[in-house]
MDTraj code that builds the backbone (N, CA, C; nanometers):
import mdtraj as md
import numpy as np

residues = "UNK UNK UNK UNK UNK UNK UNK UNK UNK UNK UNK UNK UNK UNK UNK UNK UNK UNK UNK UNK UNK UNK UNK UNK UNK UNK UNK UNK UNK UNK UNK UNK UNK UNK UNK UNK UNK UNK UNK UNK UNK UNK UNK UNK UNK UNK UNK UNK UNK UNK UNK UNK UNK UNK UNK UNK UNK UNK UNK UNK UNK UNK UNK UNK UNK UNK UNK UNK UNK UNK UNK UNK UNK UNK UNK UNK UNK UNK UNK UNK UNK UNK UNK UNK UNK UNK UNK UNK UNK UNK UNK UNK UNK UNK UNK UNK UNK UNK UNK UNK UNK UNK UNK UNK UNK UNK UNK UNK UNK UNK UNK UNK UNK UNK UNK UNK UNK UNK UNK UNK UNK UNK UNK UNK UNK UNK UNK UNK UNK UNK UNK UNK UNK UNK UNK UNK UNK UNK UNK UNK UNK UNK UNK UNK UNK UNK UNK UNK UNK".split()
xyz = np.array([
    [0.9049, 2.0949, -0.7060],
    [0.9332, 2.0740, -0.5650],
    [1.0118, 1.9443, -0.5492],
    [1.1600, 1.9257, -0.4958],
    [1.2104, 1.8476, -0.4537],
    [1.1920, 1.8065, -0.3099],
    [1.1720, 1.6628, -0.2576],
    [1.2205, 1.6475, -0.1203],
    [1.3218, 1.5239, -0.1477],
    [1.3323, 1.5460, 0.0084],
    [1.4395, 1.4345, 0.0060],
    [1.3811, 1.2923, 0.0694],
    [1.4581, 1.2160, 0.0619],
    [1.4120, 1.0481, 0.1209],
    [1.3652, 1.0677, 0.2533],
    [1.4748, 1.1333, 0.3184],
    [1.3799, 1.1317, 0.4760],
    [1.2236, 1.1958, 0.4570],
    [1.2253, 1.2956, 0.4584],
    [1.1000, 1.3414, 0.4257],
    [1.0133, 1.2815, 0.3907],
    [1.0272, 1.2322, 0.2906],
    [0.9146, 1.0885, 0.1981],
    [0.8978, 0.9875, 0.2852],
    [1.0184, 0.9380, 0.3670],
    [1.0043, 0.8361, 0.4178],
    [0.8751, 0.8680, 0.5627],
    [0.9124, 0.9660, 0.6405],
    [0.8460, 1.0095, 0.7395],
    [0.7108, 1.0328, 0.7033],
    [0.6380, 1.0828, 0.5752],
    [0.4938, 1.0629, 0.5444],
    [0.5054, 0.9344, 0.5123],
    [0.5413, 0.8731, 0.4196],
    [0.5245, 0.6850, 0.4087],
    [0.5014, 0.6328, 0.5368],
    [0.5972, 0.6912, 0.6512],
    [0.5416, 0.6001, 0.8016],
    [0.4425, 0.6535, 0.8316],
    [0.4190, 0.7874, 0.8305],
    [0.2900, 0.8536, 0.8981],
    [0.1502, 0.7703, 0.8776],
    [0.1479, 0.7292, 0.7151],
    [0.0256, 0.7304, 0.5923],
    [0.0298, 0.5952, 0.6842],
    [0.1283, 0.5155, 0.7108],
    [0.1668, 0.3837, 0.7349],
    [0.1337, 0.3339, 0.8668],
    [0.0921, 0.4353, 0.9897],
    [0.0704, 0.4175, 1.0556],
    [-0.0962, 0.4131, 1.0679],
    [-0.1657, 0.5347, 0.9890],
    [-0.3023, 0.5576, 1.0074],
    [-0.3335, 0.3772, 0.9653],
    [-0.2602, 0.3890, 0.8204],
    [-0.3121, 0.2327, 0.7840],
    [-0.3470, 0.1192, 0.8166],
    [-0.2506, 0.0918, 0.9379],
    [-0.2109, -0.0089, 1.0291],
    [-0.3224, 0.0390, 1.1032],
    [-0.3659, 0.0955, 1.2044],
    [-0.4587, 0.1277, 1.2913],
    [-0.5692, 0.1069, 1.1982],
    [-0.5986, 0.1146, 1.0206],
    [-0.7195, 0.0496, 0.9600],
    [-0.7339, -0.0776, 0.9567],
    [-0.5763, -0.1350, 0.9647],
    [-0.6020, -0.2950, 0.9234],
    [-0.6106, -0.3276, 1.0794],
    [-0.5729, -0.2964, 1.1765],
    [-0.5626, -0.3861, 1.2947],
    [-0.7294, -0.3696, 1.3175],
    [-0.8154, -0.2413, 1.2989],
    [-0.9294, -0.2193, 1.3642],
    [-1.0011, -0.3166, 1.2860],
    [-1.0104, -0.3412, 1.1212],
    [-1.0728, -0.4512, 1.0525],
    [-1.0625, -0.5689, 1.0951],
    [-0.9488, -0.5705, 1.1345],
    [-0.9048, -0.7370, 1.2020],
    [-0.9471, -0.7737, 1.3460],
    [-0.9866, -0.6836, 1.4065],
    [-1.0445, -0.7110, 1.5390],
    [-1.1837, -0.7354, 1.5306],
    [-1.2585, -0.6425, 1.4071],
    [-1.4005, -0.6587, 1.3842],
    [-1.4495, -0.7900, 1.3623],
    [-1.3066, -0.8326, 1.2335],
    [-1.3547, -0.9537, 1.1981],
    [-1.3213, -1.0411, 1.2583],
    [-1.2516, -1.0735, 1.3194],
    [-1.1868, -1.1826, 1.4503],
    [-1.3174, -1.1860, 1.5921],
    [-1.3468, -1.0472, 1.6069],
    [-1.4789, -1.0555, 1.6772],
    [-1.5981, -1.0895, 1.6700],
    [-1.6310, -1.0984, 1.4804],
    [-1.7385, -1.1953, 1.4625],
    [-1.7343, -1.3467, 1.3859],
    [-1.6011, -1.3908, 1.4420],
    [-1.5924, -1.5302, 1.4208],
    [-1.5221, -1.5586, 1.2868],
    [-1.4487, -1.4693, 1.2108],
    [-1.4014, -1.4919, 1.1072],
    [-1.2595, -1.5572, 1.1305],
    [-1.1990, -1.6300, 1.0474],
    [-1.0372, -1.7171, 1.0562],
    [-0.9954, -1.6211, 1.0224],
    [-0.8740, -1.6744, 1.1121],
    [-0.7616, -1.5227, 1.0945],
    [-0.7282, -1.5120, 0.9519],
    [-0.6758, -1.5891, 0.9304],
    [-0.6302, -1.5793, 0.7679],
    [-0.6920, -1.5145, 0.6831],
    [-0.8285, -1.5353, 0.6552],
    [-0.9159, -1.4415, 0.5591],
    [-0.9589, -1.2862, 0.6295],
    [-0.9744, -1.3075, 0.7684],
    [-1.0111, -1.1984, 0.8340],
    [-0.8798, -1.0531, 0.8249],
    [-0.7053, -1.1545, 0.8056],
    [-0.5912, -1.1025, 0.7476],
    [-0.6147, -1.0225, 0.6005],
    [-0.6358, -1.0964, 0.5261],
    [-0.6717, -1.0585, 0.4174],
    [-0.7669, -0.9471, 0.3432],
    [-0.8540, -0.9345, 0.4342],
    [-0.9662, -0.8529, 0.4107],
    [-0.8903, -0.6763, 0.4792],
    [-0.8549, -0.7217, 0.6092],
    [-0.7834, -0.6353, 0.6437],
    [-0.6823, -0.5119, 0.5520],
    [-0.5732, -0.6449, 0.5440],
    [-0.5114, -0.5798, 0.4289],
    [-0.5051, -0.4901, 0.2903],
    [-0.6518, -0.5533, 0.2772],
    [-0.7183, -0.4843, 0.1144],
    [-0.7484, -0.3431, 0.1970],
    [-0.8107, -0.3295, 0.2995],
    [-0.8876, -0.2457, 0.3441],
    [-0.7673, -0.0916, 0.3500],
    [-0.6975, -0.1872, 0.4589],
    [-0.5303, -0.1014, 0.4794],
    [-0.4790, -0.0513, 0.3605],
    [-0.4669, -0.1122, 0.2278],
    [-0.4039, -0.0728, 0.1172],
    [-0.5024, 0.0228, 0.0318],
    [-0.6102, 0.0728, 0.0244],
    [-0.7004, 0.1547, -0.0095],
    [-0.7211, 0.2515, 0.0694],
    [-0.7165, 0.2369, 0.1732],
    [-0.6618, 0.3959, 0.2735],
    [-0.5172, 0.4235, 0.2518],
    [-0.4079, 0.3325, 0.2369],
    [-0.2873, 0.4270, 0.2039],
    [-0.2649, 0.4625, 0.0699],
    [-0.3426, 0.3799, -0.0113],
    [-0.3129, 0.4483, -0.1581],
    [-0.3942, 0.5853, -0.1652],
    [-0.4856, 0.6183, -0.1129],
    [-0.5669, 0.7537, -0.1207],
    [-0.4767, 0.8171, -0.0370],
    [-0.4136, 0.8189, 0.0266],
    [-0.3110, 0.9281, 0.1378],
    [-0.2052, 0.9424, 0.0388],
    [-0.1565, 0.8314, 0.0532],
    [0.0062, 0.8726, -0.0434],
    [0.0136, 0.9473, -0.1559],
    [-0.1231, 0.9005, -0.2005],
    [-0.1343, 0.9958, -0.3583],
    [-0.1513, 1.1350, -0.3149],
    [-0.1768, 1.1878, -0.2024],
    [-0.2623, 1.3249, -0.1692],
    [-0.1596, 1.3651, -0.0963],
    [-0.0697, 1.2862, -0.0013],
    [0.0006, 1.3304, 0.1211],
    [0.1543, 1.3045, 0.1184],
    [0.2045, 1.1691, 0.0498],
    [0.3060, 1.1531, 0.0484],
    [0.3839, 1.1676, -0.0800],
    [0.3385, 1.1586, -0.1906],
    [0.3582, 1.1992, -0.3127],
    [0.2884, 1.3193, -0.3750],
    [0.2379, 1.3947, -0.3027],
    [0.1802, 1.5727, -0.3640],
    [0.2082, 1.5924, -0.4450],
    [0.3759, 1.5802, -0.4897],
    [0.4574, 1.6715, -0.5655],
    [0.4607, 1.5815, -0.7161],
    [0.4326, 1.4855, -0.6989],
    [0.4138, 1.3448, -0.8241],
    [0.2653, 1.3357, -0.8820],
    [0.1762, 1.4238, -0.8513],
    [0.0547, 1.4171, -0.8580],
    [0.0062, 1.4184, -1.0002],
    [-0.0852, 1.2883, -1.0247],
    [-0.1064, 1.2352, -1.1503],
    [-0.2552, 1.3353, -1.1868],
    [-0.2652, 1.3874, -1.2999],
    [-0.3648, 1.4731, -1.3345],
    [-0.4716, 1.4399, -1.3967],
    [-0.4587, 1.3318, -1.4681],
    [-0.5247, 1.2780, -1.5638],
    [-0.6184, 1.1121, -1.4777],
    [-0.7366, 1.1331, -1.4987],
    [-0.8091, 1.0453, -1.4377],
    [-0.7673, 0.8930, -1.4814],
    [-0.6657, 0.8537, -1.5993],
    [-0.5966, 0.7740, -1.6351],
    [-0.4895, 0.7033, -1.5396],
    [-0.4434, 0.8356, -1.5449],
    [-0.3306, 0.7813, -1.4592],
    [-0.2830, 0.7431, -1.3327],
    [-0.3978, 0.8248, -1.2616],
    [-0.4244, 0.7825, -1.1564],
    [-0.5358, 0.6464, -1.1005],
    [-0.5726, 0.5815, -1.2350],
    [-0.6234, 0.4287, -1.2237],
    [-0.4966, 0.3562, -1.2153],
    [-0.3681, 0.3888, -1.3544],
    [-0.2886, 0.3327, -1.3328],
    [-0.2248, 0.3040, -1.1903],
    [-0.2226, 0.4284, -1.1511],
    [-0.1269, 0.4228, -1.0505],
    [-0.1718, 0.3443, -0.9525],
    [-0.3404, 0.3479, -0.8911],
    [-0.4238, 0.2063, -0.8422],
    [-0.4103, 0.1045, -0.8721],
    [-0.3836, 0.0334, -1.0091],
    [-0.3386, -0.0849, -1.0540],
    [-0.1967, -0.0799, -1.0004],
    [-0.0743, -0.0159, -1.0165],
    [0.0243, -0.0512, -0.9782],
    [0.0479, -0.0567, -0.8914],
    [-0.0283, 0.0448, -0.7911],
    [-0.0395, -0.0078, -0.6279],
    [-0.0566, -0.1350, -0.5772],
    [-0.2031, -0.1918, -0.6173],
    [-0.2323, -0.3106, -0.6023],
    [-0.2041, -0.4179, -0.6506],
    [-0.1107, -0.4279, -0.7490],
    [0.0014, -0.4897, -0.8338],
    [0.1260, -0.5123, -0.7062],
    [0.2100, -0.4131, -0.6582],
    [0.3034, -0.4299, -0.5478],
    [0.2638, -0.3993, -0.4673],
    [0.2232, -0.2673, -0.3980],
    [0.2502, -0.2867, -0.2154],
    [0.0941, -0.3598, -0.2173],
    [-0.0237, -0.4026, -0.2771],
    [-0.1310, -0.4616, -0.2251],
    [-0.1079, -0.6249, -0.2606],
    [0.0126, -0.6535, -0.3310],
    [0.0802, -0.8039, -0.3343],
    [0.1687, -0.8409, -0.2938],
    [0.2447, -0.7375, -0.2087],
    [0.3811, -0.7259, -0.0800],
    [0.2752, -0.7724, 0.0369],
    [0.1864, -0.6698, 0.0548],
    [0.1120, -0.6484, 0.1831],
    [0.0251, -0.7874, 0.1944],
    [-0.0187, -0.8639, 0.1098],
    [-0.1003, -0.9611, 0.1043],
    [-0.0324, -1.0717, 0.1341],
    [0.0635, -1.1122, 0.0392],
    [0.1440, -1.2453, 0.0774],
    [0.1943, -1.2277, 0.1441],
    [0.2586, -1.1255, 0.2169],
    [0.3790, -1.1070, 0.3537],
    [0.2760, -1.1279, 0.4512],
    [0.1662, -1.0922, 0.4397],
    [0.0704, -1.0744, 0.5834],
    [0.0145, -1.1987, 0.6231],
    [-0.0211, -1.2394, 0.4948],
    [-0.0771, -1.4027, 0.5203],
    [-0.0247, -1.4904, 0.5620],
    [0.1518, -1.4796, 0.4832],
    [0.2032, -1.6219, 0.5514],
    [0.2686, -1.6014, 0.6573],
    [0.3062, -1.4821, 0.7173],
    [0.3527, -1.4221, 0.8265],
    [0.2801, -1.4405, 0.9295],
    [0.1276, -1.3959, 0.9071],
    [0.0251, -1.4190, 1.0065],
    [0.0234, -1.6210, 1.0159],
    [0.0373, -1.6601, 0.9059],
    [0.0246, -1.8497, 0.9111],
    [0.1499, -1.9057, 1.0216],
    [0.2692, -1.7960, 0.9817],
    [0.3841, -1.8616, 1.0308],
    [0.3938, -1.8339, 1.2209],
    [0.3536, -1.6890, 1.2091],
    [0.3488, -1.6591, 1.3691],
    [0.2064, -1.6777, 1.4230],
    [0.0994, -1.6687, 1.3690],
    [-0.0262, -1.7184, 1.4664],
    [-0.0697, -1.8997, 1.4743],
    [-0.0174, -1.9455, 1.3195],
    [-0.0362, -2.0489, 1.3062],
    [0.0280, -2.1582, 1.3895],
    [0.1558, -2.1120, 1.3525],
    [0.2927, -2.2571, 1.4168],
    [0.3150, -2.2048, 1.5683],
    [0.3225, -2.0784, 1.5622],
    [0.4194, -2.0091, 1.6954],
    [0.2938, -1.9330, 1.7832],
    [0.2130, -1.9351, 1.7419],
    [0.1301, -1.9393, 1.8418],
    [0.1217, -1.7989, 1.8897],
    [0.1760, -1.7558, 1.7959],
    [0.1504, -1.5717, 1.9132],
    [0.0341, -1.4981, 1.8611],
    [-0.0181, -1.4038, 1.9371],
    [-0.1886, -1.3335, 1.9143],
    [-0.1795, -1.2543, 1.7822],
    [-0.2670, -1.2443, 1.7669],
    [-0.3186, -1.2242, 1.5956],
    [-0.2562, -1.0921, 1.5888],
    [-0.2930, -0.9951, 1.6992],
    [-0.2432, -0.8696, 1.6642],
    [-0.1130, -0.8030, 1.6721],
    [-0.0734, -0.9093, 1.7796],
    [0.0873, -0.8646, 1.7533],
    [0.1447, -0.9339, 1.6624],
    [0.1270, -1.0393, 1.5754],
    [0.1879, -1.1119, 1.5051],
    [0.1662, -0.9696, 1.3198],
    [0.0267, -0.9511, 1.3806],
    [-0.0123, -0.8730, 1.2192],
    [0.0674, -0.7323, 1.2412],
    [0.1141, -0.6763, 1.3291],
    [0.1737, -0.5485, 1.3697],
    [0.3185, -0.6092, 1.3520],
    [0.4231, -0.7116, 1.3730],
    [0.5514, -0.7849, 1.2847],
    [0.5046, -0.7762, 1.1262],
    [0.4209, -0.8518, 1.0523],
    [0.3945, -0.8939, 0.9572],
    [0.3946, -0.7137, 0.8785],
    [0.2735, -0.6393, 0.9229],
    [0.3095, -0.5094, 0.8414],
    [0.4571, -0.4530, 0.8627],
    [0.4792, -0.4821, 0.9648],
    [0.7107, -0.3882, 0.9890],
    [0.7035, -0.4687, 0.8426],
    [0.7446, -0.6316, 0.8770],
    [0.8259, -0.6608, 0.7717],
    [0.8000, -0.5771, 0.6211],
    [0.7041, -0.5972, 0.5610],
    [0.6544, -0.5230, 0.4438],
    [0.6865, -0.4038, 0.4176],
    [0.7486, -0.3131, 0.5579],
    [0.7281, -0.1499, 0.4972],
    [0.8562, -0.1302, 0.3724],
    [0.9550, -0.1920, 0.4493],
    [1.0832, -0.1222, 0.3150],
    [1.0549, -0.1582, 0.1695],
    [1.0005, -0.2715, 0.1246],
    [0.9740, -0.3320, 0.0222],
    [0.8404, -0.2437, -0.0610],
    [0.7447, -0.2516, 0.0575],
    [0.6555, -0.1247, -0.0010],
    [0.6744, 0.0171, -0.0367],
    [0.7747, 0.1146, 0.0659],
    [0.8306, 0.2346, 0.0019],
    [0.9143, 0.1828, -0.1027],
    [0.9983, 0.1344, -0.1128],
    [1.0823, 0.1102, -0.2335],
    [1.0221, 0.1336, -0.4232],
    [0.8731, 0.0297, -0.3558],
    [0.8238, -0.0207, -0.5033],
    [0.6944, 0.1299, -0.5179],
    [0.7112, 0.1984, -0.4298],
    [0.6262, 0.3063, -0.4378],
    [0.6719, 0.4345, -0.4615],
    [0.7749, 0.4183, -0.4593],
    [0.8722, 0.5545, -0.4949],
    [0.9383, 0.5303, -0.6101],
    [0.9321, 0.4003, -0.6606],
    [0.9949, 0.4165, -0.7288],
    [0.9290, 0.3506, -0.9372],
    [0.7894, 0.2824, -0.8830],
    [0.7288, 0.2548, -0.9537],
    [0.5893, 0.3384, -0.9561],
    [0.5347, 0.3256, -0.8435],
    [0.4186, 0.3562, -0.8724],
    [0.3657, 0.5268, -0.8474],
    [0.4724, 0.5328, -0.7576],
    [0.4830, 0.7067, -0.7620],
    [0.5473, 0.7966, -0.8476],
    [0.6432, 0.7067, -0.9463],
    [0.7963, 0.7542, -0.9781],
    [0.7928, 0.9002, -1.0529],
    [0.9023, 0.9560, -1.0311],
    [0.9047, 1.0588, -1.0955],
    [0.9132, 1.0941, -1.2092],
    [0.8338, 1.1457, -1.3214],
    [0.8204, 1.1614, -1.4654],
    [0.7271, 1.0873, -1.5233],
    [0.6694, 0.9837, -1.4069],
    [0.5985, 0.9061, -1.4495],
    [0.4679, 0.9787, -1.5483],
    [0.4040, 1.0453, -1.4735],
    [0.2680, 1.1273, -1.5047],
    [0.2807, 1.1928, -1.6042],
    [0.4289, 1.2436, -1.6377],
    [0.4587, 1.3295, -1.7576],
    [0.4898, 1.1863, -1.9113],
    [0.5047, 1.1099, -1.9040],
    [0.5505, 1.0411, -1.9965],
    [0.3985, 0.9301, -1.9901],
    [0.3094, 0.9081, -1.9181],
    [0.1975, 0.8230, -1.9523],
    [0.1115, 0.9441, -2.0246],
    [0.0987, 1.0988, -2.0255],
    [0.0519, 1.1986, -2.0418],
    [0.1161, 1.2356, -2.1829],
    [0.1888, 1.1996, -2.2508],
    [0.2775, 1.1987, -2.3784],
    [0.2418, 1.0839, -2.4936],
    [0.1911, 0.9778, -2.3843],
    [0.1422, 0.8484, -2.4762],
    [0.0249, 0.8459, -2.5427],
    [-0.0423, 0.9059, -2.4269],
    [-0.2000, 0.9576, -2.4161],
    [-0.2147, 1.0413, -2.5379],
    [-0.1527, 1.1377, -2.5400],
    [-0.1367, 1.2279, -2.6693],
    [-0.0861, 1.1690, -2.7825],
    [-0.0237, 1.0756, -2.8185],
    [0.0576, 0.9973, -2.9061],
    [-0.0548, 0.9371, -3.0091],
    [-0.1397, 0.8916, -2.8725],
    [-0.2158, 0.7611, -2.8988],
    [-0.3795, 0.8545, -3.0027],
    [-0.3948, 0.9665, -2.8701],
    [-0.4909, 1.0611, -2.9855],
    [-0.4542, 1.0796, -3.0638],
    [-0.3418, 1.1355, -3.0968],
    [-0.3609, 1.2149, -3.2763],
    [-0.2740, 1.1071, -3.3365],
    [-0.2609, 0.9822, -3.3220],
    [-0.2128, 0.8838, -3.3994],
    [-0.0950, 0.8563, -3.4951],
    [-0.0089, 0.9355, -3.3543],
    [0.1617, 0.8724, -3.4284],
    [0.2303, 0.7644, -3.3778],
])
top = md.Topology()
chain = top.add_chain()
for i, resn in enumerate(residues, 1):
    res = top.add_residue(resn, chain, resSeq=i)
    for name in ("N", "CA", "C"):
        top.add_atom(name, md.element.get_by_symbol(name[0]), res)
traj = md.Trajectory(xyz[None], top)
């Protein structure tokens, strides 16, 4: 099954939107019981990036679907390797730069802070951590590595 970029891209926003509605709702919880934005950012974010890595793998990448209980750790590590180290440092100092200096409310500043991140995150997700052939060539190593050539 081929699609094309639009396509991909339009579940990436979809997955991208539920996400955002996870991190903003974490961030209100924790902002509501007295937590600093910054860490209360942070926590968020982790939260946000573990609901879109379970979608994308199921919803936006179907057709890339890793078979092997291996590879789909990998592909968790490489998630959280880029878009959960895009999403983290962009959010934090974004949230430092606009709630901190400039003074604007936590939630519209964290709703800028995820925009900025999205292109950088599809990019490194389509093209690393989703990529195509990927599953077939970590699935070749795997075999390599059993019968010991």
């Amino acid at each position: 099954m081929r699609v094309s970029v639009a396509w991909r891209i339009s579940r990436f926003s979809a997955v991208g939107l539920l996400g955002t509605g996870v991190q903003l709702a974490v961030l209100v919880l924790l902002l509501g019981a007295g937590a600093n934005y910054l860490a209360a950012t942070a926590a968020a974010v982790e939260c946000a990036v573990l609901h879109n890595f379970a979608w994308h793998r199921r919803f936006t990448w179907r057709d890339r679907m890793a078979k092997h209980w291996r590879e789909k750790l990998l592909r968790l590590f490489r998630f959280q390797l880029s878009n959960g180290a895009i999403s983290m440092v962009g959010n934090v100092i974004l949230m430092r730069l606009l709630v901190g200096y400039l003074r604007i409310p936590a939630l519209a500043a964290n709703v800028l802070a995820i925009a900025a991140c999205f292109a950088a995150n599809f990019l490194v997700s389509d093209k690393w951590v989703f990529a195509r052939g990927q599953a077939d060539a970590t699935r070749r190593m795997h075999q390599e590595i059993s019968i010991g050539v």
